[in-house]
LOLUMFI-781437 format. One record per residue: z, x negated, y negated of N, C-alpha, C, CB in turn. Coordinates in steps of 0.1 Angstrom, whole numbers, plus 5000, padded with zeros to 4 digits. Glycine has a CB too. Layout:
ZXYZXYZXYZXY/...
% end
This chain:
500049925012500050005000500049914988501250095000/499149994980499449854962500249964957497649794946/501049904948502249954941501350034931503249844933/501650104929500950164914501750144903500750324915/500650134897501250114881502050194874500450104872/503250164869504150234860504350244844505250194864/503650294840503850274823504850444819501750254812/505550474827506250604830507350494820506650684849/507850634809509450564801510250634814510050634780/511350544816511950594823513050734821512350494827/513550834825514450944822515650874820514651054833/516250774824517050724821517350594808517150704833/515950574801516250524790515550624774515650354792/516350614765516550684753514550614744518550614745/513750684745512750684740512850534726512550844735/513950564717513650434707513850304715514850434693/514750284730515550204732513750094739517250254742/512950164733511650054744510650074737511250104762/510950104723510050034715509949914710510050084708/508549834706509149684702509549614689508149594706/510149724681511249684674512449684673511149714667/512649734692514749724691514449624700516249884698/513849594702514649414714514049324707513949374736/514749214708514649104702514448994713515649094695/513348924713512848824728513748734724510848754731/514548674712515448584707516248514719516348664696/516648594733517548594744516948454753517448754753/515648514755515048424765515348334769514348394764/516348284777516648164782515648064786517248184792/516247934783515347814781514847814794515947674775/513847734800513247714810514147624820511947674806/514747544812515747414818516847504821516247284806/517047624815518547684818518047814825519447724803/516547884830516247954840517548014850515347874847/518747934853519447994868520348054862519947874881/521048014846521848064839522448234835521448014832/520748294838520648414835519948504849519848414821/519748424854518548484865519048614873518248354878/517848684868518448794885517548754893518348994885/518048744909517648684917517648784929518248554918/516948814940516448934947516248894960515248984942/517148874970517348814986516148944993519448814994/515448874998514748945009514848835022513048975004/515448975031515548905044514848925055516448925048/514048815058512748835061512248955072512248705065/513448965084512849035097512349205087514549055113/512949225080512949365075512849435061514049415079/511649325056511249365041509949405044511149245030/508749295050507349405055506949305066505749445041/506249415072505549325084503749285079505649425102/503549185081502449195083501149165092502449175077/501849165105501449195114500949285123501749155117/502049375119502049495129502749475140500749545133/503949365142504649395153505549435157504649355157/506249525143507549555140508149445131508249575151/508349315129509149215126508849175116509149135133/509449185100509049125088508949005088509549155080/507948975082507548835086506648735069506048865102/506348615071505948605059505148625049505848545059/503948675055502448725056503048825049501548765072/503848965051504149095047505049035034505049205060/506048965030506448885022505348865008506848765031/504648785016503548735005502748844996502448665012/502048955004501749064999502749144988501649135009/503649144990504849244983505349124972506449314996/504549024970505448994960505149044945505548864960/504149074946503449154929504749274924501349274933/505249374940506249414937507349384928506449424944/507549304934509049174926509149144913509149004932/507549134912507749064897507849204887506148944893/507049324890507349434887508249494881507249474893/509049474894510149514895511249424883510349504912/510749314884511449244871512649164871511749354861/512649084885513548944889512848854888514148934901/513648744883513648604880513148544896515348534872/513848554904513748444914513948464928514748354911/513148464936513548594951514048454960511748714962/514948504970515648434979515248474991517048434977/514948365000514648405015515748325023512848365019/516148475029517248425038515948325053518448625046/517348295064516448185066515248265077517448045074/513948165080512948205083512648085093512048255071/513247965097513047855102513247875118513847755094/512247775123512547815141513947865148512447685149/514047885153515447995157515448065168515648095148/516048045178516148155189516648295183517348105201/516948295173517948405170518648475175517648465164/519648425176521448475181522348515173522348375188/521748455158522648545144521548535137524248475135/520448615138519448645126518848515121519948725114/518448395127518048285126519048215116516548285122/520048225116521048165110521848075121521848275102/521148015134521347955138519547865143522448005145/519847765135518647675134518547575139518447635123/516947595150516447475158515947345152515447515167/515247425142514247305135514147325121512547305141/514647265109514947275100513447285089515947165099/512547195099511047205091510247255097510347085087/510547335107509347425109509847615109508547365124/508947615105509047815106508847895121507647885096/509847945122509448055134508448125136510148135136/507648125147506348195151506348335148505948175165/507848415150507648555144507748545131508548645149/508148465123507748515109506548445104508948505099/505248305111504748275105504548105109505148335095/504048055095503447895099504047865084501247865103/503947755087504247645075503647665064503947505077/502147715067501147715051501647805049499547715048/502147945059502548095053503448025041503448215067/504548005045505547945034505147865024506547855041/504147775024504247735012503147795005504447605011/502447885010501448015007502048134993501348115025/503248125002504348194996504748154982505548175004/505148004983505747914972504847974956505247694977/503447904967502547904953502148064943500947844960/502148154952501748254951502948294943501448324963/504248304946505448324935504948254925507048284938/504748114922504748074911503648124896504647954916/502648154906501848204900501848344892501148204907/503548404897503448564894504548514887503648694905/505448394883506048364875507348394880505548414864/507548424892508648424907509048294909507848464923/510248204907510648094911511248174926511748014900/511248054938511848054951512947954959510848054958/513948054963515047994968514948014982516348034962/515347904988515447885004516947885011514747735008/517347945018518647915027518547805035519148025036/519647755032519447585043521047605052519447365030/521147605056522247605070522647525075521947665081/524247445072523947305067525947305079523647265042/526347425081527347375090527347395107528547435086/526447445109526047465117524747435120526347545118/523947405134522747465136522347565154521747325135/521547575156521447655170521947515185519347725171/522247595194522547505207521147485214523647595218/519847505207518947445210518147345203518347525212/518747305189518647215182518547075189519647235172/517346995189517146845197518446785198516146725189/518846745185520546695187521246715196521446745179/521546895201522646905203522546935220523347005192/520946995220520446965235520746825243519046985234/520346725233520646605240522046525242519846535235/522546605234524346565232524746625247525446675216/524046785252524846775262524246745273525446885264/522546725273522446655289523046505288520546625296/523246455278523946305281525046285285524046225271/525546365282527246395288528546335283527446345302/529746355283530846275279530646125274531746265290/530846095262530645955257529445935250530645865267/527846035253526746045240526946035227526146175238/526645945224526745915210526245995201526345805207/525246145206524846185198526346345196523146205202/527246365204528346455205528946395187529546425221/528546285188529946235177529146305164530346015175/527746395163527146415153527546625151525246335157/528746645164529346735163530746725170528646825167/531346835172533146875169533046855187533847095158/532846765192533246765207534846715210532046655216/535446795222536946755220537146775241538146905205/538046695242539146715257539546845251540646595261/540046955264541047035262541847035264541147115263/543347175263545147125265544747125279546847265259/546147155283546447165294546747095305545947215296/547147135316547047045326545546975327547647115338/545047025331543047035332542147035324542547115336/542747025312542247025299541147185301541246835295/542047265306541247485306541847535294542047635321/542247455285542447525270541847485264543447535263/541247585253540747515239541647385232540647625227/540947285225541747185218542647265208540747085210/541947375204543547395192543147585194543147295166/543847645183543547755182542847845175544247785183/542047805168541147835159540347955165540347715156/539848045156539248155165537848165155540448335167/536648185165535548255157535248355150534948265161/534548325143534548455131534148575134533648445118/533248615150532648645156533548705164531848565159/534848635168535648715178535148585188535148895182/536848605191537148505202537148375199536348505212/537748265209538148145202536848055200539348065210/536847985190536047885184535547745187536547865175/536247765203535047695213534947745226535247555216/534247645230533247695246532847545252531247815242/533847605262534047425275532347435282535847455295/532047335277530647305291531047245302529447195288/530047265313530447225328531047055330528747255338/530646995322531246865320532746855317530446795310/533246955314534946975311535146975291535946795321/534546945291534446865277534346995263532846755277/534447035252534647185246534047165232536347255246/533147225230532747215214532747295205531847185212/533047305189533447375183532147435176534347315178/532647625174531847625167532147835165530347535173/532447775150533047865137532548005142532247825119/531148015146530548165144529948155161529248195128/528848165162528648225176528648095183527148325179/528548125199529047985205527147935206530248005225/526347985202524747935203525247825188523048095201/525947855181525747765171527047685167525247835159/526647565174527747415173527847415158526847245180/528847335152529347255142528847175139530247225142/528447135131527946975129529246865125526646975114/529346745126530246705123529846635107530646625134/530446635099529846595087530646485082529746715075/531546385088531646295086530846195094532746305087/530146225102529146135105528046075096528746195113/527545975091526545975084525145995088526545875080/524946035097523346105104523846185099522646135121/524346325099524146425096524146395078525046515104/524846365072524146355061523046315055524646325059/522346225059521046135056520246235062520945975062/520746335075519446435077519546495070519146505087/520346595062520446715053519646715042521846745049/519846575035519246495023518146485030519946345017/517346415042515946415040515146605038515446315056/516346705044515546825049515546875035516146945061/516346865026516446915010515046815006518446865000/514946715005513746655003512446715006513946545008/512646765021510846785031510946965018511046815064/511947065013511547165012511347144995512347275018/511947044991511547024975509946954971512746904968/509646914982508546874979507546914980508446804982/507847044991506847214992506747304980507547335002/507847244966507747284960509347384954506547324964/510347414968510847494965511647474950511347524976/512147594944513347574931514747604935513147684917/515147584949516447604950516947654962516847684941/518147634968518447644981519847714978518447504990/520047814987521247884992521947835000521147984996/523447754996523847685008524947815017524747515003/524247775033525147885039526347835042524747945050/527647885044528947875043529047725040529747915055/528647715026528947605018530447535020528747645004/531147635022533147595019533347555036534547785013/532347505043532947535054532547395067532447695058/531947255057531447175060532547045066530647155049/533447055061534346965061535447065076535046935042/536146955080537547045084538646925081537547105103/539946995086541046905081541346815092542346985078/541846715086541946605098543046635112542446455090/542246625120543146625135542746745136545046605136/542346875131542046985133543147065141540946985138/543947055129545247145132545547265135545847145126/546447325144546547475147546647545131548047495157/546347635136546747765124547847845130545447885121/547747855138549647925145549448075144551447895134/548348135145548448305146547148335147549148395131/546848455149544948525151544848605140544448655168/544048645139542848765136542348675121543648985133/542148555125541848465116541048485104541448365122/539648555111538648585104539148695088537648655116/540148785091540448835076541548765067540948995077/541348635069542448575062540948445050543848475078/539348475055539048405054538648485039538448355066/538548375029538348375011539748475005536348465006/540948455016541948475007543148355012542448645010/543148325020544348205025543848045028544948245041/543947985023543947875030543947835042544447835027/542647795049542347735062542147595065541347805066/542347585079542147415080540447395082543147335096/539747495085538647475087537147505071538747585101/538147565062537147615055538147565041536847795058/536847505031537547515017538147395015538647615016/537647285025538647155023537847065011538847055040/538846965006538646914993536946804995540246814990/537246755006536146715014534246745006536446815031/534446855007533146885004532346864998533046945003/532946824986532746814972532046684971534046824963/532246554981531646464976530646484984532146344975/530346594995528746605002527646714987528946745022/528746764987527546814974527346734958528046984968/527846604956527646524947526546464950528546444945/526146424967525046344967523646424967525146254978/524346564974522946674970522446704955523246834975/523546694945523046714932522346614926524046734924/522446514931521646354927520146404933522446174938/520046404946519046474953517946584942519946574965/518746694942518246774931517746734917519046854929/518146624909518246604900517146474901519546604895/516746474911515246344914514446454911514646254931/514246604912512946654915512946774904512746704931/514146744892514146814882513646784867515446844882/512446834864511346824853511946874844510146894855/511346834830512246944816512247054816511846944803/511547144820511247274828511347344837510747294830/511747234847511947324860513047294867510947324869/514547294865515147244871515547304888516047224861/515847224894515847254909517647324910515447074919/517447404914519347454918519647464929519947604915/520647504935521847504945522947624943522547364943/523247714955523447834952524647844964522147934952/525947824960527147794969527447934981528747774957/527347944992527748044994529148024999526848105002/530748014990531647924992532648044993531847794981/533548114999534448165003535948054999534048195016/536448114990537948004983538648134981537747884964/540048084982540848204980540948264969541948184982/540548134955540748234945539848144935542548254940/539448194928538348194915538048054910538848264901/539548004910539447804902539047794918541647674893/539147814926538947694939537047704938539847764962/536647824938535047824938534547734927534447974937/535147754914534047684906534647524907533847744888/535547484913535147324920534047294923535747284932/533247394929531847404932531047364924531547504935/530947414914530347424903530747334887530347554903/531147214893531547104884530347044880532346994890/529947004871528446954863527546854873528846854847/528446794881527746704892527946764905528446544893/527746884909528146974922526847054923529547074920/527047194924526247284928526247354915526647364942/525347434912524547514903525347674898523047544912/525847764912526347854912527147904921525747904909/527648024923528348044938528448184937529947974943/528448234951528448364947529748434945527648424956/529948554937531248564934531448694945531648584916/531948624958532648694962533948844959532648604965/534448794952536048844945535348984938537048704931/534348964931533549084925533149174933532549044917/532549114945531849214953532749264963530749164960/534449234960534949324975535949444965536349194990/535249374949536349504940536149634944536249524923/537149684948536549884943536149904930538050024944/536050014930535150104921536350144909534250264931/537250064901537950094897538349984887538450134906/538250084873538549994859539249874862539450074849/540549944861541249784861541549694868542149784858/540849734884540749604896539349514888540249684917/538249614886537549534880537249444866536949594882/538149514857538149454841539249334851538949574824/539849314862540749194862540049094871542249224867/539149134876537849044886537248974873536449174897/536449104865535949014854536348884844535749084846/537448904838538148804829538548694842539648884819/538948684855539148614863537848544866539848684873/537248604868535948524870534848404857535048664874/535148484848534248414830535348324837534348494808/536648344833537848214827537248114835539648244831/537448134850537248084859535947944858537048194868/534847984854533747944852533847894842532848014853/534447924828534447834818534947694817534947884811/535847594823535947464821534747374828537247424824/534447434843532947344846532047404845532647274859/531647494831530047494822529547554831529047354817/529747624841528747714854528647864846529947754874/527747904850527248074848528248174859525348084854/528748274853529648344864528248424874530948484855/528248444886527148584893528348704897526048514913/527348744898527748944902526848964913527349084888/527249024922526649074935527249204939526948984947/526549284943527049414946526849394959526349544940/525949364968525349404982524649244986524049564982/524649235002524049165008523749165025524549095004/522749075029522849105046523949125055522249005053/525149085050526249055055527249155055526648965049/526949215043528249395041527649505037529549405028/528449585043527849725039527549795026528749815044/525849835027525649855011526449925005524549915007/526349914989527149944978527450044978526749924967/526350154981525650314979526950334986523750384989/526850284998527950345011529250315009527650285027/529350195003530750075004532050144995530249874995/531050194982532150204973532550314970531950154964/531650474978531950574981531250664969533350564983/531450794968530850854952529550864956531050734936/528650814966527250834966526550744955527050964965/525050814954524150754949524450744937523150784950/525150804928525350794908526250694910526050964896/527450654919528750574916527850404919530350624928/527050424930526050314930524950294915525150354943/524750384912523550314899524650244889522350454887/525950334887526650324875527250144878527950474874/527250124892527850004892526649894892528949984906/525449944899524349864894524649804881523049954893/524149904864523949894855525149784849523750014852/526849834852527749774850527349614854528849844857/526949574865526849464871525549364861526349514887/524349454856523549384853523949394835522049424859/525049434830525349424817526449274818525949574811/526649214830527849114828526849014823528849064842/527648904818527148794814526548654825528148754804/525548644825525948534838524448574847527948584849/524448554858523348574864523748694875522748444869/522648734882522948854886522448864904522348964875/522948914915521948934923521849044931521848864930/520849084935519849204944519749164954518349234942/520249334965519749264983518849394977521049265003/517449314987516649444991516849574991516549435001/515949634988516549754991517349844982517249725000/518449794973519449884968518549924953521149804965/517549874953516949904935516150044940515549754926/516150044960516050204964516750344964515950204974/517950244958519450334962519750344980519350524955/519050244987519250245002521050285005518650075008/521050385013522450355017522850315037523250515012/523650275035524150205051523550315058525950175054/522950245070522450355087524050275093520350295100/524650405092525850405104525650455115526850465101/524550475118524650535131523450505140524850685130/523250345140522350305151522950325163521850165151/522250375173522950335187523150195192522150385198/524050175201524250035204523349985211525450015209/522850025216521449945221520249905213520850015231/520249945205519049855191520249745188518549985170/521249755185521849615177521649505181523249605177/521649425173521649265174522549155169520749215168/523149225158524749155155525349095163525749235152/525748995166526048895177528048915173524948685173/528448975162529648985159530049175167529748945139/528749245172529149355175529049335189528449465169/528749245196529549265209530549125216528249325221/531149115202532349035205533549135196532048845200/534749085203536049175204536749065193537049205225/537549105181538649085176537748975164540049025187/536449035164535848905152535249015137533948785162/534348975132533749095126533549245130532649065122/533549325119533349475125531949505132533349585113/530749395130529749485142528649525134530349645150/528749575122528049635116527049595105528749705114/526849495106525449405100524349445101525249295105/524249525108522449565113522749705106521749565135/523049785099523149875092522749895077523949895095/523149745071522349675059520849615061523249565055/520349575071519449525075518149585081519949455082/518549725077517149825087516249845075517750025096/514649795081513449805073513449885061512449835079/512949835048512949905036511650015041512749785021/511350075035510650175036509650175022511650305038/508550175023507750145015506850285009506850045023/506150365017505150465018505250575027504050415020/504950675024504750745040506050855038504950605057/505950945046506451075049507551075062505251165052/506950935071508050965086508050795085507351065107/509050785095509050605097507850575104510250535107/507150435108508450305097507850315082508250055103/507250425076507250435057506250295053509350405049/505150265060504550125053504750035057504850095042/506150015067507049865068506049815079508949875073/504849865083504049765093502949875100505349675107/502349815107501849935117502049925129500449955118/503049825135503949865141505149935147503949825140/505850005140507250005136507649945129508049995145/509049965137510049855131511449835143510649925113/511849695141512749635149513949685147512849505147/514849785138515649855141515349985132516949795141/515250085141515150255133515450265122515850365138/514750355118514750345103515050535104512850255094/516250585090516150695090515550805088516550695089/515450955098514251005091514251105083513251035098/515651075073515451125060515051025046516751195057/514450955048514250815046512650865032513850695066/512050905036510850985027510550975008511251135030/512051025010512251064990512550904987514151204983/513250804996513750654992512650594989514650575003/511050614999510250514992509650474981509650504996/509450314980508550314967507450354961508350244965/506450414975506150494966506150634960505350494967/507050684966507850854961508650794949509250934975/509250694951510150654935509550624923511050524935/508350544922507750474918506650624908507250364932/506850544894506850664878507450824882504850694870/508950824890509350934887510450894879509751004897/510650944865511450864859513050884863511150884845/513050964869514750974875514750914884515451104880/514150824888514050764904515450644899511950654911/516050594914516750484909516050324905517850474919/514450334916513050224911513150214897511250284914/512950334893512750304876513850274867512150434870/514850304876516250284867516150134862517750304876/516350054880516449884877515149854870516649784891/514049914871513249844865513449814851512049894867/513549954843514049964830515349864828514450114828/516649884836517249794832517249634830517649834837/516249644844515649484839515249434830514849434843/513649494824513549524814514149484799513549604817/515149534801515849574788516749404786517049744791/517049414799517849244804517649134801517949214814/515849154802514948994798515149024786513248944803/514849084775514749124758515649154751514049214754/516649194757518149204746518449084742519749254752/518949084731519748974727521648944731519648994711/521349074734523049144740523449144758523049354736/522149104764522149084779521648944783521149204786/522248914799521648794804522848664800520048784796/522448564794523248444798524748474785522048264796/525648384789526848394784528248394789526848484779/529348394783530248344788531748404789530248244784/531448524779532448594777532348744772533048524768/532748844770533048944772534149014764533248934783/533749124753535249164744535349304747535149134726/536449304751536949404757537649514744538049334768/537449634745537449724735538149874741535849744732/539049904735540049994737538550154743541350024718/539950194754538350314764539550404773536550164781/539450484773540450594778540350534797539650814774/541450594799541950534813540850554822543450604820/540050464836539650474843537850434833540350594850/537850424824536350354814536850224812535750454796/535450164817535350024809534650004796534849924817/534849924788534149884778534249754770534249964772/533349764771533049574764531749594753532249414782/532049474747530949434737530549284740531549464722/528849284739528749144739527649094727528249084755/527848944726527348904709525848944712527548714702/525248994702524449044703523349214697524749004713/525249244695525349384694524649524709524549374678/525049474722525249554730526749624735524649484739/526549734737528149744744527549874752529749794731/528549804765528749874777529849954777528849804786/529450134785530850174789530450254803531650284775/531550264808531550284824532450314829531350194830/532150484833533050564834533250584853532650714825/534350514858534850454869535250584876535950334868/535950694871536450824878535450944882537350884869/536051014886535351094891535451244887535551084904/535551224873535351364864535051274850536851504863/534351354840534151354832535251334823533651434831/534751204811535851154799535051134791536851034801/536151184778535551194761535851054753536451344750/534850984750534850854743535450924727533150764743/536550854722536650924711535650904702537850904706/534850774697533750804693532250734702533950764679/530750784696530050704706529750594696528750774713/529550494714529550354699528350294697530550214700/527550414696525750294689524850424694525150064702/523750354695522450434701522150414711521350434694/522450504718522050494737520850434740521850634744/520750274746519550244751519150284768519550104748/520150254778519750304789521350384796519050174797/521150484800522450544810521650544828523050734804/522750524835522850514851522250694851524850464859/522550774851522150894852520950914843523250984848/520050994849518951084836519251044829518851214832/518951044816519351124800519651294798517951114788/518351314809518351474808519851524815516951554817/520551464827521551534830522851484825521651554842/522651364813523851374802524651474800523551354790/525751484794526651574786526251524774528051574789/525951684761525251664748526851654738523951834744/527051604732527551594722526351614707528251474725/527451654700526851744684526851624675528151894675/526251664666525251494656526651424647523551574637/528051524650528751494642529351364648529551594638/529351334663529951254676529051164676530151314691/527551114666526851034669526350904661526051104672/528150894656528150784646528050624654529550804637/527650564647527650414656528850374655526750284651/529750394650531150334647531650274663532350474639/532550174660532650104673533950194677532849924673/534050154694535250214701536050174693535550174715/537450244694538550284685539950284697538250444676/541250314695542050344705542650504693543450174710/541750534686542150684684542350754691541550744678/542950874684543451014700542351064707544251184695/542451094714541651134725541751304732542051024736/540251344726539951484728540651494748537751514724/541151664750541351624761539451644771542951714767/539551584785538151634787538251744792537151564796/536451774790535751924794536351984808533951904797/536652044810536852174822536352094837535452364817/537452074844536851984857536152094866538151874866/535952214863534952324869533352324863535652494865/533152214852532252224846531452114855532652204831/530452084863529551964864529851894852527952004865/529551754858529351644849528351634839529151544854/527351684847525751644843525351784833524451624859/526251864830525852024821526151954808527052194825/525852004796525952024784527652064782524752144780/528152034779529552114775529652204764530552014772/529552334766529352384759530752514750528052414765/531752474756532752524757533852544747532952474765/533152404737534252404724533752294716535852364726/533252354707532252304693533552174687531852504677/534452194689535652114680535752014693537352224676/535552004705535951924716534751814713535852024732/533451864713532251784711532251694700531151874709/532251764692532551694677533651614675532751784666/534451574685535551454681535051364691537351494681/534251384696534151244708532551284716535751254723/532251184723531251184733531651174748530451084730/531551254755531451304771530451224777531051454775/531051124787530351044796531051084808530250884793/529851114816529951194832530551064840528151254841/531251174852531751074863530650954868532351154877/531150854867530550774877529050714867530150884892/529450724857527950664846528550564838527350794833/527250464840527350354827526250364819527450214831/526450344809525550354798525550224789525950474788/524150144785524550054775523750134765524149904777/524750074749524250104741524049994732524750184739/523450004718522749904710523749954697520849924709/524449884692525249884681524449904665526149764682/
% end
C-alpha cells in the first residue's frame, strides 16, 4: 500500500496553531546536536511489514515503509536486532554480529536500508547486544567442544559447582527468565547466563571480548550507521567473586536494588573506549550516538552513563513504569531533568516498548488516557521515543493462545510475566480482516480481528484519527520554539490531579490526569494542539479566553460528573466564565 497523502488539518489542532506565522523554525536543533531533541521510532523487525510474503517482517518490508516514518515525522528509527540468530529471545541472542539473518534478509538489504533513510532525511540506530550472545555463537560453540580448561571459556562466566559433586549452581543468582542463572554441561562444568540458557554471558574482563565489540561497532559504522542501542548496557560487568544475593524472585528487584550482577561501577570504563570509537566517525554534522539501555535504581546512577566521555543517552526507565498520575509523574519529571543536568545529557521519555505492555493497555483509561500521555510525553524537554505501533493507538493482544507464543520468559516459571508477544503482534497496515497489509502471507502471531478502524490506512486524513494526532504533534515539535531540546521545566500552580508547566519559548502544557472533568481557573494562551478532537472539547465563553497565565486563584467547582467530558457544558453561564474545562484524560498544548 503507498500511504496517501495527508494535507487534512488535523481535528485535534486549533486552525491558527499551523499557520506559518505561529511557529517559529528558530528551535531547530543543530545537526551536531540531532540526538538532543530526537524523536526516535523502534521498529521491530519480525512484525512491522513483511516483504516477502512469509509472514515474518523482514528488511525488504522495512525499506518500503520508510517514506511512512518520515511522514509520520521522526528524527531517527531504531531497529531492534535483525542479525543471525537462532532466535530463542527474538534474535536478541546473537550468532554472528555481521551478518543478518536469512529471515529478515542480506547485508545489502541493511545497508539498502541505511541509504534509503538517509535519503528521506531518517538517521538509523542499530541494537548491538553486547552481554550476552547466542549458544551458537563460534566462540562459545567451541568453548564447549573443547572442554574444561579452553581458553576460549575464559571469554565467558564458566565456573565448578557447590556441592559434594559440584550438582549445584556456583552461586544463587536466578534468571530473568525464571530459574537459576546457570546450566551445567555434560562435562560437569556450569555457565552463566542472565536471561535464557541459549544465551551465555560474555566475560568482559577479558580483552578479546572487548577488542571484538570495538571492531563490530566499527564493521556497522562504517555501513554508515548513526548510532547503536546498547542492550542491557548496566549489565556488562559483574561483582568480583560473584557473590550470593541470599533470596529469589530476583528479577523484580532489577532497576530498583542493587545487584551484584547489574549496575556495577565497572562499566563505565567499557563505554569510555566505545565513546573514543564513536568520536573517530563523528563529522561536524553528523555525530555518531549511543543509546544506554541501563536499568539503575535511581536517576543519578543512570546518568553516570551519560558523562561527556560515556554514552549519548539512556532510556528513562523510572518515567515509563509511572502511573498515570500528577504527582507520581511531576516527581519522575524534576527527578529525571535534575538528574541529567550535571553530565550535560538530554533527559528521554518512553511510553511503550517490545518489552512491556502497551501504554493504551498499561495505564488503563483506554485510548484518550493513551493520547493525553502521548502528547504529555512529547511536550517534555529532551528527546522522545515511539514503539511501533502506538501512533496507532495499538492496544496489548491479551489473549494469544499459548501455542503461538514465543516468549522464551512465558514458559519458564518464577521469571518474567510471559507476555511479550502481546506488544509484538504485526502492525496492521490496510485492509478490512487480517494480516491488514502486513504481508501476503499472514502473519507470525495473530493479529486481532477488530483490528480494521486501527489501520493506516483507515487512520490516515481522518482528522480524529490518533495517526493524525502524532503526526500533527510532531509537526508542531520540529517548529516550536517551546518544544524539543532543553533542560528544564516551570511548573505552574493547576488544580489537583492537572499538570502544568511552561517552557522558554512561550509553550505551556496542561494535563488533566483524572478521570472527570476540571476547570483551569483561567485558559492560558491559544490552543495549539489537544489529545482529544477540538470538536469533543468542553466550550468555555470568550470571557475564559484570556491568555493570562495559570494562577493558584479560586477554583470554579467542576461541571456535573453526569455530564460527558467531551459535551459543551452548558449548565452555568457563571461556571464557564470563570475558568476553562479540560476533559478527563486530555492534554492540550498551548501557545502563550
Amino acid at each position: 500500500m503507498t500511504t496517501p497523502q495527508h494535507d487534512v488539518t488535523p481535528d485535534h489542532v486549533t486552525p491558527d496553531s499551523v499557520s506559518p506565522g505561529n511557529v517559529t523554525p528558530g528551535n531547530v536543533t543543530p545537526a551536531t546536536d540531532w540526538w538532543r531533541d530526537a524523536v526516535i521510532y523502534q521498529v521491530y523487525p519480525r512484525s512491522f511489514a513483511d516483504g516477502n510474503g512469509d509472514g515474518m517482517g523482514d528488511l525488504a518490508g522495512i525499506r518500503s515503509r520508510l517514506p511512512y516514518l518520515r511522514d509520520l515525522g521522526v528524527d531517527a528509527v531504531w531497529l531492534s536486532p535483525f542479525y543471525a540468530s537462532p532466535q530463542a529471545d527474538g534474535g536478541y541472542d546473537v550468532a554472528d554480529y555481521r551478518a543478518i539473518d536469512p529471515m529478515f534478509g542480506t547485508l545489502p538489504d541493511a545497508e539498502a536500508i541505511i541509504g534509503d533513510a538517509h535519503d528521506l532525511g531518517l538517521r538509523i540506530i542499530v541494537d548491538i547486544v553486547p552481554n550476552h550472545c547466542s549458544d551458537q555463537h563460534e566462540w562459545f560453540r567451541r568453548a564447549v567442544a573443547e572442554g574444561p580448561g579452553s581458553v576460549l571459556r575464559e571469554r565467558f562466566h564458566f565456573r565448578k559447582g557447590r556441592g559434594q559433586n559440584g550438582e549445584l549452581p556456583p552461586n544463587d543468582w536466578e534468571s530473568l527468565f525464571g530459574g537459576p542463572a546457570w546450566t551445567r554441561l555434560p562435562d560437569g562444568e556450569w555457565y552463566l547466563h542472565l536471561f535464557a540458557s541459549e544465551q551465555p554471558d560474555f566475560n568482559w574482563e577479558h580483552p578479546a571480548v572487548q577488542d571484538e565489540f570495538r571492531s563490530i561497532l566499527r564493521f556497522w559504522l562504517d555501513l554508515g550507521v548513526d548510532g547503536f542501542r546498547v542492550d542491557v548496557a548496566h549489565g556488562l560487568v559483574k561483582a568480583p567473586g560473584l557473590p550470593d544475593i541470599g533470596h529469589g524472585e530476583q528479577a523484580r528487584l532489577v532497576g530498583s536494588q542493587v545487584l551484584p550482577f547489574f549496575d556495577q561501577d565497572g562499566v563505565h570504563a567499557i563505554y569510555r573506549t566505545w565513546r573514543t570509537v564513536l568520536d573517530e566517525y563523528t563529522a561536524d554534522s553528523d555525530v555518531r550516538i549511543a543509546v544506554a539501555e541501563a536499568w539503575a535504581p535511581t536517576a543519578e546512577r543512570t546518568a553516570l552513563y551519560l558523562r561527556p566521555d560515556e554514552l549519548h543517552q539512556a532510556f528513562n526507565f523510572h518515567y515509563l513504569n509511572t502511573s498515570w498520575d500528577a504527582g507520581e509523574l511531576r516527581g519522575v519529571i524534576d527527578e529525571s531533568l535534575a538528574a541529567m543536568r550535571p553530565v550535560g545529557a538530554p533527559a528521554t521519555w518512553v511510553l511503550s516498548n517490545h518489552d512491556v505492555v502497551r501504554h493504551r493497555t498499561r495505564l488503563g483509561g483506554g485510548l484518550d488516557r493513551a493520547r493525553a500521555a502521548a502528547l504529555l510525553m512529547l511536550a517534555l524537554p529532551g528527546s522522545a521515543y515511539l514503539y511501533q505501533g502506538e501512533e496507532l493507538g495499538l492496544p496489548e493482544v491479551t489473549d494469544l493462545p499459548d501455542e503461538v507464543r514465543q516468549d522464551p520468559s512465558f514458559f519458564r516459571a518464577n521469571g518474567q510475566d510471559g507476555l511479550r508477544d502481546g506488544c509484538r503482534v504485526p502492525l496492521p497496515w490496510s485492509g478490512a480482516e487480517p494480516p491488514y497489509g502486513f504481508g501476503a502471507g499472514g502473519s507470525w502471531l495473530p493479529q486481532p480481528a477488530d483490528w480494521a478502524p486501527l489501520t493506516v490506512e483507515a487512520q490516515t486524513g481522518d482528522p480524529g484519527s490518533t495517526l493524525e494526532l502524532y503526526r500533527a504533534a510532531l509537526g508542531l515539535r520540529r517548529t516550536h520554539p517551546g518544544l524539543g531540546a532543553g533542560g528544564a521545566v516551570e511548573w505552574l500552580d493547576a488544580p489537583d490531579g492537572v499538570l502544568a508547566f511552561r517552557r522558554p519559548g512561550g509553550l505551556v502544557c496542561t494535563a488533566n490526569t483524572t478521570g472527570a472533568p476540571v476547570t483551569l481557573p483561567e485558559r492560558p494562551g491559544r490552543m495549539l494542539i489537544s489529545s482529544l478532537p477540538v470538536s469533543s472539547l468542553p466550550v468555555s465563553s470568550p470571557a475564559a479566553s484570556s491568555s493570562a497565565p495559570l494562577s493558584a486563584a479560586p477554583l470554579a467547582p467542576s461541571p456535573s460528573p453526569a455530564a460527558p467530558s467531551y459535551l459543551e457544558n452548558t449548565e452555568s453561564d457563571d461556571l464557564v466564565a470563570r475558568g476553562f474545562v479540560i476533559a478527563a484524560d486530555t492534554t492540550i498544548w498551548w501557545e502563550e
